[in-house]
C-alpha positions in Angstrom: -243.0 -46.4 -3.2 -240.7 -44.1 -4.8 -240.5 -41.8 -7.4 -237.6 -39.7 -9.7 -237.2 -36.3 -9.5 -236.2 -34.4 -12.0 -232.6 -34.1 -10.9 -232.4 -38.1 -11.2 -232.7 -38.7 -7.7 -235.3 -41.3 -5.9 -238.0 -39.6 -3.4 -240.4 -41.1 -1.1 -243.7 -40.7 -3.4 -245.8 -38.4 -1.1 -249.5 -38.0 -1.7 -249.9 -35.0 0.1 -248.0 -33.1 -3.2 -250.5 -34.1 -5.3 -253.5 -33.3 -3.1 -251.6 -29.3 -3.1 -251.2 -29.2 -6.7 -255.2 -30.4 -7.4 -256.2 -28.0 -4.7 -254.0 -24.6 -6.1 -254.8 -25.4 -9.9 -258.9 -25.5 -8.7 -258.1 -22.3 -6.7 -256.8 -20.8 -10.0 -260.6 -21.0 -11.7 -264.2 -19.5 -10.7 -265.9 -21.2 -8.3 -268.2 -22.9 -11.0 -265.4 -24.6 -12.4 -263.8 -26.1 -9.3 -263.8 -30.1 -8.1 -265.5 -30.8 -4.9 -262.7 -32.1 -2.4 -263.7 -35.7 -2.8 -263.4 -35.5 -6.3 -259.6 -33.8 -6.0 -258.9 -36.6 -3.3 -260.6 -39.5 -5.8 -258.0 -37.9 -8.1 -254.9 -38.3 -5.7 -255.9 -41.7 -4.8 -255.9 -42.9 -8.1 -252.4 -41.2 -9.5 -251.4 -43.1 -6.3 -252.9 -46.5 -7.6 -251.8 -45.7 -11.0 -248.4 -45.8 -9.7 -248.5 -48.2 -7.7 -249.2 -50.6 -10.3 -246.1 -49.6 -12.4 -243.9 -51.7 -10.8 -241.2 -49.5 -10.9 -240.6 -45.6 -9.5 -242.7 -43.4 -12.4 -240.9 -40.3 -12.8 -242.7 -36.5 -11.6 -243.5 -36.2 -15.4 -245.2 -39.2 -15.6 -246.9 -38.4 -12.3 -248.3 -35.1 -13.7 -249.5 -36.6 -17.0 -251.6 -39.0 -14.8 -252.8 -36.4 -13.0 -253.9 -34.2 -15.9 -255.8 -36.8 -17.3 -257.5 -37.5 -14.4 -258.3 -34.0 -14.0 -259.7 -34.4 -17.6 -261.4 -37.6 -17.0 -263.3 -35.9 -14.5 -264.4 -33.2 -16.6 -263.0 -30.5 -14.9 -261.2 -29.3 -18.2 -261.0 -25.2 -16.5 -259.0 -26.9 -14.0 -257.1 -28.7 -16.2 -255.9 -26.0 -18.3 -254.9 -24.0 -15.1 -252.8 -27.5 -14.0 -251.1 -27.5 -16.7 -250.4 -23.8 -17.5 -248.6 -24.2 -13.9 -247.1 -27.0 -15.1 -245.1 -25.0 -18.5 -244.4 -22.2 -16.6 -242.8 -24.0 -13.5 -240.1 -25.0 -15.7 -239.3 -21.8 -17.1 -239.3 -19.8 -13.7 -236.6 -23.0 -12.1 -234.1 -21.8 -15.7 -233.9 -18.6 -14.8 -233.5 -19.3 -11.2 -230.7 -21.1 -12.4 -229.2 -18.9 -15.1 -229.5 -15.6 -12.3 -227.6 -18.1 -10.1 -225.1 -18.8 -12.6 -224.1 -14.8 -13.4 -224.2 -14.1 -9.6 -221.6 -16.7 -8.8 -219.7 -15.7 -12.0 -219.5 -11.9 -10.2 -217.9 -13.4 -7.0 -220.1 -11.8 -5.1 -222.2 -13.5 -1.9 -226.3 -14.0 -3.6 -227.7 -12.1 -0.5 -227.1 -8.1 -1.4 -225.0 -6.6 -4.4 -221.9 -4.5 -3.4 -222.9 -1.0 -2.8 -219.8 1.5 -4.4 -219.3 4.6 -2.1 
């Protein structure tokens, strides 16, 4: 199976990303909130399923909605809300990746060190 990235192109759909994502969002809460493994790799399995029975490559979007409300479903909402404050933010920290890439290449100047003046 496949999926699309953001960027438009096709990826082999990798499990494994999901199972990271589920396991750093439940890190992100108190212990009393967190899923037990089998219930983050219950989660996985079924985004995977979910998918699966698309019948086409779902895009990364779509793959994090299913996995939010699975997360939900599950009633693991402290870890939900962690998921998917990772998930606004991600988008913000790639722009200004982006835009500080832009202004450096504008300057001419190689992205490793700025030019030190004597």
């Amino acid at each position: 199976m496949k999926i699309i990235k953001r960027n438009g192109a096709e990826e082999v759909f990798d499990i494994s990303k999901i199972r990271i994502a589920l396991e750093k969002a439940n890190a992100a809460v108190e212990e009393q909130y967190r899923m037990t493994k089998l219930q983050i790799e219950r989660i996985a399995e079924n985004v995977t399923i979910s998918c699966e029975g698309m019948g086409r490559s779902p895009a990364v979007e779509e793959i994090q909605d299913l996995v939010e409300k699975a997360i939900m479903a599950h009633g693991a909402f402290e870890v939900a809300k962690a998921y998917i404050t990772y998930r606004y933010t991600r988008p913000l920290a790639r722009k200004a990746n982006t835009t500080d890439d832009k202004i450096l290449s504008l300057t001419g100047r190689p992205t490793a060190a700025p030019k030190q003046e004597d």
